[in-house]
Backbone bond lengths (Angstrom), bond angles and torsions (degrees), N, CA, C in turn:
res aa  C-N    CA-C-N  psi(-1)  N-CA   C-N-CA  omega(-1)  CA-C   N-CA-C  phi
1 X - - - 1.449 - - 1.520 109.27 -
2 X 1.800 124.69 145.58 0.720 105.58 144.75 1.522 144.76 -86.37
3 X 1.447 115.53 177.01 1.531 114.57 156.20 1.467 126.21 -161.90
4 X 0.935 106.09 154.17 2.049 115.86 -172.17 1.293 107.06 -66.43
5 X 1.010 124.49 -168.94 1.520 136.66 -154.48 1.557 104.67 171.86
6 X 1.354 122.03 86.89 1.849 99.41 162.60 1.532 99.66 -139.56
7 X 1.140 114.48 171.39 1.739 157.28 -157.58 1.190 113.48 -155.31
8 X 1.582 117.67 118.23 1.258 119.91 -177.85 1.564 133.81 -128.51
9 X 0.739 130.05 94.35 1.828 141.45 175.20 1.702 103.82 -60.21
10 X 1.305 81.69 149.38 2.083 103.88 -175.62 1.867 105.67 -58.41
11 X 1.230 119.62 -30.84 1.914 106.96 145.13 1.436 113.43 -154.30
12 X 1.639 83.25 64.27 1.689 70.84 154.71 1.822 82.28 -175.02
13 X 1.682 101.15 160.75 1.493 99.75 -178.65 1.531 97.12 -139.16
14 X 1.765 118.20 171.22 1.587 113.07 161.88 1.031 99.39 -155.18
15 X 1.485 125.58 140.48 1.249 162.87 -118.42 2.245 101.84 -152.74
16 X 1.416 104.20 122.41 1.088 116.36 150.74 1.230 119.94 -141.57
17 X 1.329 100.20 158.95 2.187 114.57 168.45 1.076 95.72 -104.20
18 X 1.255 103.87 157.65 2.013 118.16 158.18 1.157 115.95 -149.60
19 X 1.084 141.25 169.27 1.452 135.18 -145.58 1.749 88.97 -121.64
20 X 1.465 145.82 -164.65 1.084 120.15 148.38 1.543 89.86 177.82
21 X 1.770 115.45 175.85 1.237 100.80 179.30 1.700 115.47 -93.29
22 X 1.383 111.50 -169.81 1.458 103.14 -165.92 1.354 109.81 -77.00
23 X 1.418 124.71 -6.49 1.280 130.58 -178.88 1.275 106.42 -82.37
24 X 1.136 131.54 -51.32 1.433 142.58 -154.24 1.640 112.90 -21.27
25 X 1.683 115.85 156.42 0.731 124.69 -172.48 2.094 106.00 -123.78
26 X 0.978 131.31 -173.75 1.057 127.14 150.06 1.414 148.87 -42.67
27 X 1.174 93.93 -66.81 1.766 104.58 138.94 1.569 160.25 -9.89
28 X 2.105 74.00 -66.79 1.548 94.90 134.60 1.166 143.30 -39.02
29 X 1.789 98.29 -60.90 1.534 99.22 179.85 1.397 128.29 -67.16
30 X 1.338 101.20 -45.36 1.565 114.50 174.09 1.267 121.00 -42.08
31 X 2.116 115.57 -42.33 1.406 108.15 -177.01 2.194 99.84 -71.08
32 X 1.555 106.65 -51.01 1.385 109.32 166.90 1.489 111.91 -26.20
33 X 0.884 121.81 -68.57 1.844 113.27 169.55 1.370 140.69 -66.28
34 X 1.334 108.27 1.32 1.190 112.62 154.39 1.860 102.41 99.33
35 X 1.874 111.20 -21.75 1.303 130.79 -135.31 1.570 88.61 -113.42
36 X 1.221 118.22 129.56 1.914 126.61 166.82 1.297 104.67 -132.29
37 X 1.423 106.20 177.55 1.454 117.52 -172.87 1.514 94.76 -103.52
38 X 1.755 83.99 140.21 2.117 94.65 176.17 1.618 101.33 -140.35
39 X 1.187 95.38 -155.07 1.474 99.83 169.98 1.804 119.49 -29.91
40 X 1.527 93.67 -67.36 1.331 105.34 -153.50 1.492 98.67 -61.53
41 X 1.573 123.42 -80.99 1.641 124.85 165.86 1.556 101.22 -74.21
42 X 1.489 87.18 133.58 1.069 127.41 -157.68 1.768 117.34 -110.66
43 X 1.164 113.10 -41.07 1.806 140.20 169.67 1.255 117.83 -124.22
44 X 1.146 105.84 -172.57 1.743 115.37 174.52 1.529 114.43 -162.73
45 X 1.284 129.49 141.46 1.341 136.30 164.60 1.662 117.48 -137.20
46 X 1.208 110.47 179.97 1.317 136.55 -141.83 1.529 125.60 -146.51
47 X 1.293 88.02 70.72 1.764 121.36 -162.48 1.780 97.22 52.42
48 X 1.692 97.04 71.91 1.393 119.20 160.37 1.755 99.26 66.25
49 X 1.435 133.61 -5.73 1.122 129.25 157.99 1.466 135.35 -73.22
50 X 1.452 133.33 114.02 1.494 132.14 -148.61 1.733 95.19 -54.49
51 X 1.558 118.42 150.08 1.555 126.67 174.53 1.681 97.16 -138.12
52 X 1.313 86.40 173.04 1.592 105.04 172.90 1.378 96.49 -150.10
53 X 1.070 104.69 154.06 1.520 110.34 171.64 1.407 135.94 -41.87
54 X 1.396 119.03 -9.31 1.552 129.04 -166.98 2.378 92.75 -113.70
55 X 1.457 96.09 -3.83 1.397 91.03 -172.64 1.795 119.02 -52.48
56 X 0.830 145.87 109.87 1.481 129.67 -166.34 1.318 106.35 -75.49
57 X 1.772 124.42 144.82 1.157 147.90 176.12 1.554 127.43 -80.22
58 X 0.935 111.57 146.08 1.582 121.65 169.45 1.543 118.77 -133.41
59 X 1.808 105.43 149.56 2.050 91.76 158.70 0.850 112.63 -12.29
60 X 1.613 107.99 132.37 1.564 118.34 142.89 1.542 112.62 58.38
61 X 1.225 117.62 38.93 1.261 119.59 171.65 1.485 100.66 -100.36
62 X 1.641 116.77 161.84 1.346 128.80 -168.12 1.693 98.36 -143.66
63 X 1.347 90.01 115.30 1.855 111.10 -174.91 1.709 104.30 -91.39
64 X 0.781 117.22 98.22 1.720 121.46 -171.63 1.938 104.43 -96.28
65 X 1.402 90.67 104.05 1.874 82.82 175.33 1.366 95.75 -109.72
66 X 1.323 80.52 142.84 1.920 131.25 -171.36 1.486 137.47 -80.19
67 X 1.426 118.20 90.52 1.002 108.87 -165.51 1.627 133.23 -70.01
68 X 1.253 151.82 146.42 1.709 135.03 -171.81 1.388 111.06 -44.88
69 X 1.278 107.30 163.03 1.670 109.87 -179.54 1.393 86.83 -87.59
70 X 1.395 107.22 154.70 1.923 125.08 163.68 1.542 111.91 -89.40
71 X 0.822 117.31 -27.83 1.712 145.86 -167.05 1.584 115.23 -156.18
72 X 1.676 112.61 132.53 1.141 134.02 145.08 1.384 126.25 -13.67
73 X 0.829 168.22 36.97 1.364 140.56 -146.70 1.590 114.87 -54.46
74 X 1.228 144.72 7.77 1.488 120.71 137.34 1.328 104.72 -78.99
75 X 1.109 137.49 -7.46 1.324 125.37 171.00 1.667 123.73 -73.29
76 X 1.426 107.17 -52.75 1.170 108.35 163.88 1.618 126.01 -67.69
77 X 1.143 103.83 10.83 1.644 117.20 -171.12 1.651 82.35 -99.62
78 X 1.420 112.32 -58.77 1.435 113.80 -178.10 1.619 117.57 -25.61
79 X 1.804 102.42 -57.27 1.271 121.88 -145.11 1.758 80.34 -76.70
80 X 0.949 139.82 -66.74 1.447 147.58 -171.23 1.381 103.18 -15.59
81 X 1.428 90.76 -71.66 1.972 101.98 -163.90 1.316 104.95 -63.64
82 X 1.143 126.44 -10.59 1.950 124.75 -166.11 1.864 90.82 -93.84
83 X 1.363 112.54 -41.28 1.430 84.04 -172.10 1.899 105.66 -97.87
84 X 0.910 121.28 14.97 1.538 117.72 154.92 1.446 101.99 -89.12
């Protein structure tokens, strides 16, 4: 089967496929791509659904690893409304 692979920065993104078997897990893919989680990505999901590494795969699925939040978002919700 295949599946996607991307990681994304504020402008710029990168994109892989990997081929894999029908069992595969996440894991899989990640070692298949060469790509793990460190500092920077931090999690991973599965067309925006939370995964872990043991998550099992299908076609055309797209493993999106996640970089840390910089900010809260009620926080930056905070900061919004204070300067309007």
């Amino acid at each position: 089967m295949r599946v996607q692979l991307i990681r994304a920065w504020p402008h710029r993104h990168a994109r892989v496929e990997v081929e894999l078997a029908a069992d595969a897990c996440v894991a899989d893919a990640l070692a298949a791509s060469g790509w793990n989680l460190d500092h920077e990505f931090v999690a991973m999901s599965v067309f925006s659904v939370p995964a872990t590494p043991a998550t099992a795969l299908h076609e055309g699925d797209r493993i999106e690893l996640l970089r840390a939040l910089r900010l809260d978002p009620m926080a930056a919700r905070r900061r919004r409304a204070a300067k309007s």
